[in-house]
DRENPA-3360 file (N, C-alpha, C; in nm, 2 decimals, always signed):
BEGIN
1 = XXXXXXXX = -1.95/+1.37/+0.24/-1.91/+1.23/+0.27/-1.79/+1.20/+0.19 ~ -1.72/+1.17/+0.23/-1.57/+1.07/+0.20/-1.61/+0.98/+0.11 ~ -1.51/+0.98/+0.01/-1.52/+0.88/-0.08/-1.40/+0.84/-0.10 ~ -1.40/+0.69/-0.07/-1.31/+0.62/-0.03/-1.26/+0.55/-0.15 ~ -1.03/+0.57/-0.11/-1.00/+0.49/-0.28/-0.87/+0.44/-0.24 ~ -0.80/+0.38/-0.30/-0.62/+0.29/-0.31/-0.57/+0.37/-0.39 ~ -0.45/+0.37/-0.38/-0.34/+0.43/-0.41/-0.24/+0.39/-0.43 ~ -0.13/+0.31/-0.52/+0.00/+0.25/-0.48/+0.09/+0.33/-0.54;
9 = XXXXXXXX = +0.19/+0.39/-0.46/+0.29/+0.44/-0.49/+0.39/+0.34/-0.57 ~ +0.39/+0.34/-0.68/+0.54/+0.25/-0.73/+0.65/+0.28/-0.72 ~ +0.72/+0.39/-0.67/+0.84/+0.42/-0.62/+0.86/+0.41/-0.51 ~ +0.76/+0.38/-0.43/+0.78/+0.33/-0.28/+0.76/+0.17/-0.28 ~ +0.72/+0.12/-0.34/+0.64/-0.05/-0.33/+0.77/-0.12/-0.34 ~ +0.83/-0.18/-0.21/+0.94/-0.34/-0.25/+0.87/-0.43/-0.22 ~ +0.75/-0.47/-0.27/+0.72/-0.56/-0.27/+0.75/-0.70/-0.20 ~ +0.73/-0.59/-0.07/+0.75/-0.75/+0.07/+0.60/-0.81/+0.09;
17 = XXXXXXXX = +0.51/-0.76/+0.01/+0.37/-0.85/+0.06/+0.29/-0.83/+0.19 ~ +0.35/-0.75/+0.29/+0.28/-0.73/+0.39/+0.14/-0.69/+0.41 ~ +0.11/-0.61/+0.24/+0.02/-0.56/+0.24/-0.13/-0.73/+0.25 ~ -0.03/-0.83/+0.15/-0.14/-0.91/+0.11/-0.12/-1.00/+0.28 ~ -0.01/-1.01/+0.32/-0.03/-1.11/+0.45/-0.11/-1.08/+0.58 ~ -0.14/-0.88/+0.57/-0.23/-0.80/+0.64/-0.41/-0.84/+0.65 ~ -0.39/-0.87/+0.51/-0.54/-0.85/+0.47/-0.57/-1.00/+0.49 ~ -0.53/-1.15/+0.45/-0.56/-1.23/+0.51/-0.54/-1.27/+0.64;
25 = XXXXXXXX = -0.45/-1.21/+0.77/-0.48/-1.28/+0.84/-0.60/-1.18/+0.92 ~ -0.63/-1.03/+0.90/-0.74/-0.95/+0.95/-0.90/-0.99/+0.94 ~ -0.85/-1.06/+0.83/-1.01/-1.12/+0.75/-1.01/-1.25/+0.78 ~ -0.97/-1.36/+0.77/-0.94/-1.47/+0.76/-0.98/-1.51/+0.58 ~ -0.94/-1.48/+0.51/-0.95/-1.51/+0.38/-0.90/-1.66/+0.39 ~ -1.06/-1.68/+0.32/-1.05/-1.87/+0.27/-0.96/-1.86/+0.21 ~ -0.85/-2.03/+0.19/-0.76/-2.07/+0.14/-0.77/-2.05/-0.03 ~ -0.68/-2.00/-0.09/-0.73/-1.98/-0.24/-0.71/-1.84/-0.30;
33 = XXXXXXXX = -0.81/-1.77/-0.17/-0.86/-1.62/-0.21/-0.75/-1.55/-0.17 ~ -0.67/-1.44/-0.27/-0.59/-1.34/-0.26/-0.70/-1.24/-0.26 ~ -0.75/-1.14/-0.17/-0.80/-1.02/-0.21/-0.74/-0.87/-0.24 ~ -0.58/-0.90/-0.20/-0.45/-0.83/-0.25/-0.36/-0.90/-0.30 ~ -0.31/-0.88/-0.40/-0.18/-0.94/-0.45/-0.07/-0.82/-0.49 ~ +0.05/-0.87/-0.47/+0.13/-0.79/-0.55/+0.19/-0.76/-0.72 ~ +0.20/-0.71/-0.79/+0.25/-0.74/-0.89/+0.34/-0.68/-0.96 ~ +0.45/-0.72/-1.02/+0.57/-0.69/-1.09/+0.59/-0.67/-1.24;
41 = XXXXXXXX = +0.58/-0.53/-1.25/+0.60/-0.54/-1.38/+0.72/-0.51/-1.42 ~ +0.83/-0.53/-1.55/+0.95/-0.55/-1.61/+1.05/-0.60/-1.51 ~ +1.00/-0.73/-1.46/+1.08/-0.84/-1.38/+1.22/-0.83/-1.45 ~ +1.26/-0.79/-1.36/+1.42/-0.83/-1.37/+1.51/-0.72/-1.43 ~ +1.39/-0.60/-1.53/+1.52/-0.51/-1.60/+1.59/-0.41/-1.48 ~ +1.70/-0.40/-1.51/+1.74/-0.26/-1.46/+1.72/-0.18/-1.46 ~ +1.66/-0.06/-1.40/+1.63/+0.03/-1.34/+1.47/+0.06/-1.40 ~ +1.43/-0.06/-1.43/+1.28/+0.01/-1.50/+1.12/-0.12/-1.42;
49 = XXXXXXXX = +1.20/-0.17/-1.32/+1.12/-0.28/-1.27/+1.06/-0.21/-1.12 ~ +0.97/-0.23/-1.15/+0.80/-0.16/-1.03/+0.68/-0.27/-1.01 ~ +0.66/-0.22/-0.89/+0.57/-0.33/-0.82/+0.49/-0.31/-0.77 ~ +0.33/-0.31/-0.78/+0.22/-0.22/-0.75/+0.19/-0.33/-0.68 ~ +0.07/-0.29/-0.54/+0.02/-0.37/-0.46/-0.17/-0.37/-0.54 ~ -0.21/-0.46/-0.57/-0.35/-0.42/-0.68/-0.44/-0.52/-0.57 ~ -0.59/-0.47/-0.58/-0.71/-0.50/-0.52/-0.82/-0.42/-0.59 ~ -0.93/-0.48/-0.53/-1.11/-0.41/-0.60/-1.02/-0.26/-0.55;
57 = XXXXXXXX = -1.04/-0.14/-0.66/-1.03/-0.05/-0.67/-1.13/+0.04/-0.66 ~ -1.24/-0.05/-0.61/-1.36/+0.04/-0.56/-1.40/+0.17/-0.64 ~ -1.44/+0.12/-0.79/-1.46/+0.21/-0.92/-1.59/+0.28/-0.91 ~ -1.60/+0.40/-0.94/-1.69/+0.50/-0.93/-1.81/+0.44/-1.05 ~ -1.80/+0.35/-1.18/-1.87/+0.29/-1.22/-1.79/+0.19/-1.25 ~ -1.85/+0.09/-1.15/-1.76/-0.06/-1.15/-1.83/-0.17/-1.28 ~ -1.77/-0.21/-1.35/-1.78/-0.30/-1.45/-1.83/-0.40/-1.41 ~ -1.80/-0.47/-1.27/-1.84/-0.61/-1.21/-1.97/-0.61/-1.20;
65 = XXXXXXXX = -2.08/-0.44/-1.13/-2.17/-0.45/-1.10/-2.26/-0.41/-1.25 ~ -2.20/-0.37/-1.32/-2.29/-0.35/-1.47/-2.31/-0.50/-1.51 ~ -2.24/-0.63/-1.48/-2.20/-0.74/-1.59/-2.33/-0.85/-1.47 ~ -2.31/-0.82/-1.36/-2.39/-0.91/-1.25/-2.52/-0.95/-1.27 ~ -2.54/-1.07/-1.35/-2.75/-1.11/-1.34/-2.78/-1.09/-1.24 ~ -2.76/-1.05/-1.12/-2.85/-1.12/-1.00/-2.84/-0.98/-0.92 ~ -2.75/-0.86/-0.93/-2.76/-0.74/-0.92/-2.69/-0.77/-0.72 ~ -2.58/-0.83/-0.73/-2.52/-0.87/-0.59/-2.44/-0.76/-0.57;
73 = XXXXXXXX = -2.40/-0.70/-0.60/-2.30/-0.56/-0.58/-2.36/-0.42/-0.58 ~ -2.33/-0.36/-0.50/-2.35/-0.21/-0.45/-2.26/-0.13/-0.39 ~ -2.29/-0.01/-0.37/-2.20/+0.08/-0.37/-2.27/+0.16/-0.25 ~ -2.16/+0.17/-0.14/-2.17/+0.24/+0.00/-2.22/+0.39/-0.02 ~ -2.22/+0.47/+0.08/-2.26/+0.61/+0.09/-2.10/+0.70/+0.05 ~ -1.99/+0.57/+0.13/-1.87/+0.62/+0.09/-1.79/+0.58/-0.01 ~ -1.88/+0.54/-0.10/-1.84/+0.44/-0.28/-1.72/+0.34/-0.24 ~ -1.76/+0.28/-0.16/-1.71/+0.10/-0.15/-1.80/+0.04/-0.21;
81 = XXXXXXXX = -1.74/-0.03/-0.33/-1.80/-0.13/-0.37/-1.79/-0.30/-0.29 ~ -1.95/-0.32/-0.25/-1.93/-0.44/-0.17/-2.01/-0.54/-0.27 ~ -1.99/-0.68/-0.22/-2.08/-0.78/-0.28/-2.15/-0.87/-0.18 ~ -2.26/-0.88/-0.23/-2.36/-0.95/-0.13/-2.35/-1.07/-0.16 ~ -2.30/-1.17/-0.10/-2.29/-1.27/-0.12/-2.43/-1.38/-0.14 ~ -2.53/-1.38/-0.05/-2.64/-1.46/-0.02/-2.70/-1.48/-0.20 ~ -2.72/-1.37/-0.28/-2.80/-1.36/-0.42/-2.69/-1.42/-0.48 ~ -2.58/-1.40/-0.49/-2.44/-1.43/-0.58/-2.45/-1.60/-0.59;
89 = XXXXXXXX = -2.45/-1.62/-0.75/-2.49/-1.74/-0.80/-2.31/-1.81/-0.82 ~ -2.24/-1.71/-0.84/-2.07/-1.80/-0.88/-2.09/-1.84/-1.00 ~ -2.15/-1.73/-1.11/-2.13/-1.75/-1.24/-2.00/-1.70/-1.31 ~ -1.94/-1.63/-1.18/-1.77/-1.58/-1.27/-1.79/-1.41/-1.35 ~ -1.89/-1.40/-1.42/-1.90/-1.28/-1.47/-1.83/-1.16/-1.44 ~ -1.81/-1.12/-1.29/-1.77/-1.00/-1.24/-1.60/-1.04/-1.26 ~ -1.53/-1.16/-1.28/-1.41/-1.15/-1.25/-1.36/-1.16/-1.40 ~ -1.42/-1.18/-1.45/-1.38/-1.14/-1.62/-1.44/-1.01/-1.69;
97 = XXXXXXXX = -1.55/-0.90/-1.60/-1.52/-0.78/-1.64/-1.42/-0.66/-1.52 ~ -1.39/-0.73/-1.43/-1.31/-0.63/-1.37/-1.14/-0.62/-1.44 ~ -1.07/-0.53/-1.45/-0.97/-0.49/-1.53/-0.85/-0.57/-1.39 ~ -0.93/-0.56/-1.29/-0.80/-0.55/-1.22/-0.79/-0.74/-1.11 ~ -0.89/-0.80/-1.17/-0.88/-0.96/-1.12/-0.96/-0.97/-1.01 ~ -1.04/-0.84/-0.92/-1.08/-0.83/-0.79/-1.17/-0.94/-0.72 ~ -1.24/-0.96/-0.81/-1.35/-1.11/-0.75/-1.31/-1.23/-0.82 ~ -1.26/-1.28/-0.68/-1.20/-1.41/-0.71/-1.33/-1.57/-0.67;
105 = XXXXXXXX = -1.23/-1.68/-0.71/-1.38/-1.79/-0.65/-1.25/-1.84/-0.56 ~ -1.32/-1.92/-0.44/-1.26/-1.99/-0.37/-1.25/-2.08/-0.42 ~ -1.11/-2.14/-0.42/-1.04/-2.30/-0.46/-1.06/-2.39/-0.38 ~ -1.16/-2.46/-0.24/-1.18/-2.52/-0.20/-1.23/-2.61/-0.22 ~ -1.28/-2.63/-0.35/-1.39/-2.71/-0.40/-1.39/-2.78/-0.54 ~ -1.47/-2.86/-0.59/-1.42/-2.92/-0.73/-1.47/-2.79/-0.78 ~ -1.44/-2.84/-0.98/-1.42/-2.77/-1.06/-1.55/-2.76/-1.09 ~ -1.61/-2.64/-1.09/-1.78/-2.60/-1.16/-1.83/-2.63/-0.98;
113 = XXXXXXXX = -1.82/-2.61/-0.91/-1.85/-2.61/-0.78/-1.77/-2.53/-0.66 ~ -1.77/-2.42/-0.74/-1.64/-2.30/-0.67/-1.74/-2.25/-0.53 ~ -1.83/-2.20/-0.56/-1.92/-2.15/-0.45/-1.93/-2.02/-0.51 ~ -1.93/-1.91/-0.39/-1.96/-1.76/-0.40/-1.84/-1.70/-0.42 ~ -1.85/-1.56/-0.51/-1.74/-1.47/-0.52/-1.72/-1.44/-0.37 ~ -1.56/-1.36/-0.42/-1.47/-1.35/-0.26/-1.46/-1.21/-0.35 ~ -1.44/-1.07/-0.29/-1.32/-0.99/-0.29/-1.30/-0.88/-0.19 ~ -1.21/-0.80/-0.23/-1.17/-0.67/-0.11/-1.27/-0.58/-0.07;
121 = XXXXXXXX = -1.31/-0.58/+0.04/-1.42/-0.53/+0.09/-1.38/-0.36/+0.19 ~ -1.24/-0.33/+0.13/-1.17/-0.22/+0.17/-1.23/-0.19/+0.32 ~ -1.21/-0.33/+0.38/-1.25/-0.36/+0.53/-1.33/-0.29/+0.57 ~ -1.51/-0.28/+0.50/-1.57/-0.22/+0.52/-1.73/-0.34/+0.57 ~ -1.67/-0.47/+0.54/-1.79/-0.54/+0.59/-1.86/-0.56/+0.51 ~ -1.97/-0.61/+0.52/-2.13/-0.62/+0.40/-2.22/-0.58/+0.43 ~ -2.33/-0.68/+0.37/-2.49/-0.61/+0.43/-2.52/-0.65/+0.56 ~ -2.45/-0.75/+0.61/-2.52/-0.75/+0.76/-2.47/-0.66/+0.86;
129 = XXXXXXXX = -2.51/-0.66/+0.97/-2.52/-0.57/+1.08/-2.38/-0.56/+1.09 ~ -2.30/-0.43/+1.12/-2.20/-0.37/+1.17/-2.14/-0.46/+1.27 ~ -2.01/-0.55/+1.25/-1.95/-0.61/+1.36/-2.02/-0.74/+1.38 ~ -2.09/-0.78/+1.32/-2.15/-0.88/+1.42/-2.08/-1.02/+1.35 ~ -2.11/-1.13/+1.42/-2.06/-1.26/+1.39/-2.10/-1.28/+1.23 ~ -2.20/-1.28/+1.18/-2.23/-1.31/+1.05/-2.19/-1.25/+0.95 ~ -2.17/-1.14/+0.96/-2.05/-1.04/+0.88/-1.92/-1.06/+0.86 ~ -1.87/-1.12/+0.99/-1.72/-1.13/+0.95/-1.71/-1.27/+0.89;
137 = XXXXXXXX = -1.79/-1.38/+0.95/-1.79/-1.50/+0.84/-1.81/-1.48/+0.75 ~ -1.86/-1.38/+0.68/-1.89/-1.42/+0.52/-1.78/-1.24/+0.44 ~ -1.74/-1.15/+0.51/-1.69/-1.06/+0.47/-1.54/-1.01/+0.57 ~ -1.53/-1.07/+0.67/-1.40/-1.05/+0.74/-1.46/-0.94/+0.85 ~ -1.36/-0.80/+0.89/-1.38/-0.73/+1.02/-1.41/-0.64/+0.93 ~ -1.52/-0.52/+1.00/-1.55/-0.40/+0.99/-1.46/-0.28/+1.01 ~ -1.36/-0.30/+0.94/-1.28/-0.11/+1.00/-1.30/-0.02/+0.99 ~ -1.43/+0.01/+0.88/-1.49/+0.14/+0.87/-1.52/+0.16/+0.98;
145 = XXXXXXXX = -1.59/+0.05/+1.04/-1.72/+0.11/+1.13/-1.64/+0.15/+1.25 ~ -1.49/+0.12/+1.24/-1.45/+0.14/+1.34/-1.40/+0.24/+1.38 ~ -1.37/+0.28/+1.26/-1.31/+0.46/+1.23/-1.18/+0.44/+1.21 ~ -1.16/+0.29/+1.15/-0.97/+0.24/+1.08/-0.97/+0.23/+0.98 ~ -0.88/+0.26/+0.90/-0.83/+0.29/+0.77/-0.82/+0.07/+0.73 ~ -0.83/+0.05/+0.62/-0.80/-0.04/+0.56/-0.67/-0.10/+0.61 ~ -0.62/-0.25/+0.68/-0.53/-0.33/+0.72/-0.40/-0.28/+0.64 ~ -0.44/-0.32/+0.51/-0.34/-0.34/+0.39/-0.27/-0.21/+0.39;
153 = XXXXXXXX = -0.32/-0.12/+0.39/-0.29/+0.06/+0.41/-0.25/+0.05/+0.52 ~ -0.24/+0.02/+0.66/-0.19/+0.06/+0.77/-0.05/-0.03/+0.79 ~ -0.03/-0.15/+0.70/+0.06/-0.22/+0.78/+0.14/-0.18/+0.65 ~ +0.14/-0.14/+0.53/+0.23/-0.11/+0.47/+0.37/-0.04/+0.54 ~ +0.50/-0.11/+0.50/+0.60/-0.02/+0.62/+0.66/+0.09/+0.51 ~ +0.62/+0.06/+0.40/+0.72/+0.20/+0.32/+0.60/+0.30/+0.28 ~ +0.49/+0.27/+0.35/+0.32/+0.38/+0.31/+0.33/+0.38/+0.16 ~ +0.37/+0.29/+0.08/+0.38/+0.33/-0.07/+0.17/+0.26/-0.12;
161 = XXXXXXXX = +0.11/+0.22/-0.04/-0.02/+0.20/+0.01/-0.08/+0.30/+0.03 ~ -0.19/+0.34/+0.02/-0.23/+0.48/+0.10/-0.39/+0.42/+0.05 ~ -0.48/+0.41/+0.18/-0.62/+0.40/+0.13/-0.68/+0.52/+0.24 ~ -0.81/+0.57/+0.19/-0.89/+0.63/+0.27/-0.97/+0.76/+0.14 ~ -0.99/+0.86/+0.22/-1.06/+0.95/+0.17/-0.94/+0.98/+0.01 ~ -1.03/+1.00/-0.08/-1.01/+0.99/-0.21/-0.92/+1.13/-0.25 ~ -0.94/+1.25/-0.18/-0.86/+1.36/-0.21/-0.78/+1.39/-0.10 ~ -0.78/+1.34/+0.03/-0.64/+1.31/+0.10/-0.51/+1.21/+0.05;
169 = XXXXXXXX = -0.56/+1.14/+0.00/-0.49/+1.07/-0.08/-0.41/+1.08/-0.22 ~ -0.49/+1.18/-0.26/-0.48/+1.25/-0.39/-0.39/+1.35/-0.40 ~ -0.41/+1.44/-0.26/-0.30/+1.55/-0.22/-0.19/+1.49/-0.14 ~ -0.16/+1.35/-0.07/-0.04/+1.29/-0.04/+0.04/+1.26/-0.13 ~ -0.05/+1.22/-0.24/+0.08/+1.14/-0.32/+0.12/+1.25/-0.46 ~ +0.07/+1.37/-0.43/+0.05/+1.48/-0.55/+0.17/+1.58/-0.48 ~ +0.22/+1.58/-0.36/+0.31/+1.64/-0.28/+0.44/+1.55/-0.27 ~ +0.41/+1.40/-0.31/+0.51/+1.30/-0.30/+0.57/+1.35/-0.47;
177 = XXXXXXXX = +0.50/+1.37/-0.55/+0.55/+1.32/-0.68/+0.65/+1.50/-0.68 ~ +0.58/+1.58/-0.62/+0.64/+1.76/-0.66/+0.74/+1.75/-0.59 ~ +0.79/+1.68/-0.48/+0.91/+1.68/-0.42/+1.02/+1.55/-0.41 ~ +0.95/+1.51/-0.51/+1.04/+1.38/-0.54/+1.16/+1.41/-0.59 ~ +1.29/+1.39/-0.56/+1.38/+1.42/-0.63/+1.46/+1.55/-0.67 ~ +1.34/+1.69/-0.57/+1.37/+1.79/-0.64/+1.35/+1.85/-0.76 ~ +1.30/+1.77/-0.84/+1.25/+1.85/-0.94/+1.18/+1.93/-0.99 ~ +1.04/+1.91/-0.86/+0.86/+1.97/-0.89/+0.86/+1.94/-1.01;
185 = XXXXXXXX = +0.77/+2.01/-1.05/+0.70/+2.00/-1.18/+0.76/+1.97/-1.29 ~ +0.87/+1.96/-1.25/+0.98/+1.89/-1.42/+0.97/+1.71/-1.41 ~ +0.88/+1.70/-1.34/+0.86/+1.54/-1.29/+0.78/+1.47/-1.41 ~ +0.67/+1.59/-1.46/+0.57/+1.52/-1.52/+0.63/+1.59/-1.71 ~ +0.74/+1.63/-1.70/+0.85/+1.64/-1.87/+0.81/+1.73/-1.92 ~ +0.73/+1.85/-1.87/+0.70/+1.96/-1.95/+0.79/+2.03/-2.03 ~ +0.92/+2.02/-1.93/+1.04/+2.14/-2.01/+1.08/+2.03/-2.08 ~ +1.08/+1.93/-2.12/+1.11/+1.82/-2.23/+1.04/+1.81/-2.32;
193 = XXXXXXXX = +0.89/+1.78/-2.30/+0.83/+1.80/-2.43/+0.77/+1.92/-2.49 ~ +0.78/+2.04/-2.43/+0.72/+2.12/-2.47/+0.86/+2.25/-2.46 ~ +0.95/+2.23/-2.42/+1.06/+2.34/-2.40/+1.15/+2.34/-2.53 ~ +1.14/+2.23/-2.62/+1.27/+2.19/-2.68/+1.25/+2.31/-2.81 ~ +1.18/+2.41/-2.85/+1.18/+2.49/-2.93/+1.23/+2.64/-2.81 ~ +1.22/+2.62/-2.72/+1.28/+2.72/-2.66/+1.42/+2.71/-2.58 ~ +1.44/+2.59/-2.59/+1.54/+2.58/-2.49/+1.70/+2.64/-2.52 ~ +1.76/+2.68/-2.46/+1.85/+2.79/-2.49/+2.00/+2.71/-2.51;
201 = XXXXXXXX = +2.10/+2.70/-2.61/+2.18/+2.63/-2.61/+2.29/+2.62/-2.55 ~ +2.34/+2.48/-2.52/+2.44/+2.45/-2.39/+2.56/+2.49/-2.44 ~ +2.66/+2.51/-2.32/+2.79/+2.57/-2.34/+2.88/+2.53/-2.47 ~ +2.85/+2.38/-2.48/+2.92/+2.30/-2.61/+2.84/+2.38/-2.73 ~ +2.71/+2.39/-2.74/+2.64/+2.45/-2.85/+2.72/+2.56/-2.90 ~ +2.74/+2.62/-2.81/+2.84/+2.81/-2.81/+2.92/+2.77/-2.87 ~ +2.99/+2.72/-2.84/+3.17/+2.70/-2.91/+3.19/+2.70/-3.09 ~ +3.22/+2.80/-3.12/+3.25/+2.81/-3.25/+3.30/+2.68/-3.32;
209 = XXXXXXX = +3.26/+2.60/-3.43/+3.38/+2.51/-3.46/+3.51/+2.59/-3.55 ~ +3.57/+2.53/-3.53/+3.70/+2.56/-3.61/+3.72/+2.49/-3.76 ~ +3.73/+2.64/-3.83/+3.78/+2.58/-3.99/+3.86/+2.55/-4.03 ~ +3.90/+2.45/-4.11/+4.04/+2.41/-4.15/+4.05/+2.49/-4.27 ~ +4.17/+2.53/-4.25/+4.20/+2.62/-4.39/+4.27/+2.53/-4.51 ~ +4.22/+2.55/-4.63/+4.22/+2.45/-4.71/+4.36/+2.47/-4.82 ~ +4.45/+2.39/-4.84/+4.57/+2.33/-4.88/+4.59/+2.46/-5.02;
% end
């Protein structure tokens, strides 16, 4: 069985958001709820500014569902972590142990009257029946069951996105990084950090200096 995961390339990501404008209009995500965002880290420097597209990362032991009183979250046959909404009290807990912001509350409502957690359901639906009306009200469309890869992953136009099976994904972007640039394997600095006792000296190194002969 497939075990399903995200992936953001940061050397592909320009952060046009298609990924997040994908995922709300497929789902119809309540007003409020981002279940993709983008985000930017070292805004503005030159040449060191990257932009990951982040969502539920669908964790092999997810923190949300260790932290949960009411035991609302579970984990698929293909390790999607979903949340059942119906038992989910909207005590917050899961969105202050997840690392990555994933379960959000909807902003519809006054303050201490948020309702039920929202998050990315790596368009896999909930506990109710496959496709049907009640599922997508409370969890958006089924694309597992459809045999479609995740919105956000499909509408990406630079694929710096990649969702699906966990070691297809793993050997995409492991072929992206060995041919990046030409380098292969000098990508990840070995002949840097570990060559510099071997490394053989450059043509300037050769050059004899010249002695001044003294007065």
């Amino acid at each position: 069985m497939a075990r399903m995961k995200f992936l953001c390339d940061s050397e592909r990501c320009i952060e046009c958001n298609g990924c997040v404008t994908a995922c709300k209009q497929e789902h119809e995500v309540p007003w409020g709820v981002n279940r993709r965002r983008v985000v930017t880290m070292n805004d503005g420097v030159a040449g060191a500014e990257k932009s990951l597209s982040v969502a539920c990362m669908h964790c092999t032991d997810a923190p949300c569902m260790s932290v949960c009183p009411v035991d609302c979250f579970y984990t698929t046959s293909e390790g999607v972590v979903l949340h059942d909404k119906d038992p989910c009290i909207g005590c917050g807990y899961c969105f202050y142990a997840c690392p990555f912001g994933a379960p959000q509350f909807p902003q519809d409502g006054a303050f201490g009257m948020r309702g039920k957690m929202d998050k990315c359901t790596f368009c896999a639906g909930g506990p109710e029946a496959d496709n049907s009306a009640e599922e997508f009200q409370k969890y958006g469309r089924n694309r597992l069951s459809e045999g479609k890869l995740p919105a956000c992953a499909e509408m990406c136009s630079t694929k710096a996105l990649l969702g699906g099976d966990a070691d297809e994904v793993s050997n995409i972007f492991r072929d992206r990084v060995m041919n990046r640039d030409g380098k292969g394997a000098g990508v990840f600095g070995w002949a840097t950090a570990y060559g510099k006792g071997d490394a053989k000296p450059s043509a300037q190194e050769k050059v004899t200096p010249k002695v001044e002969a003294k007065p």
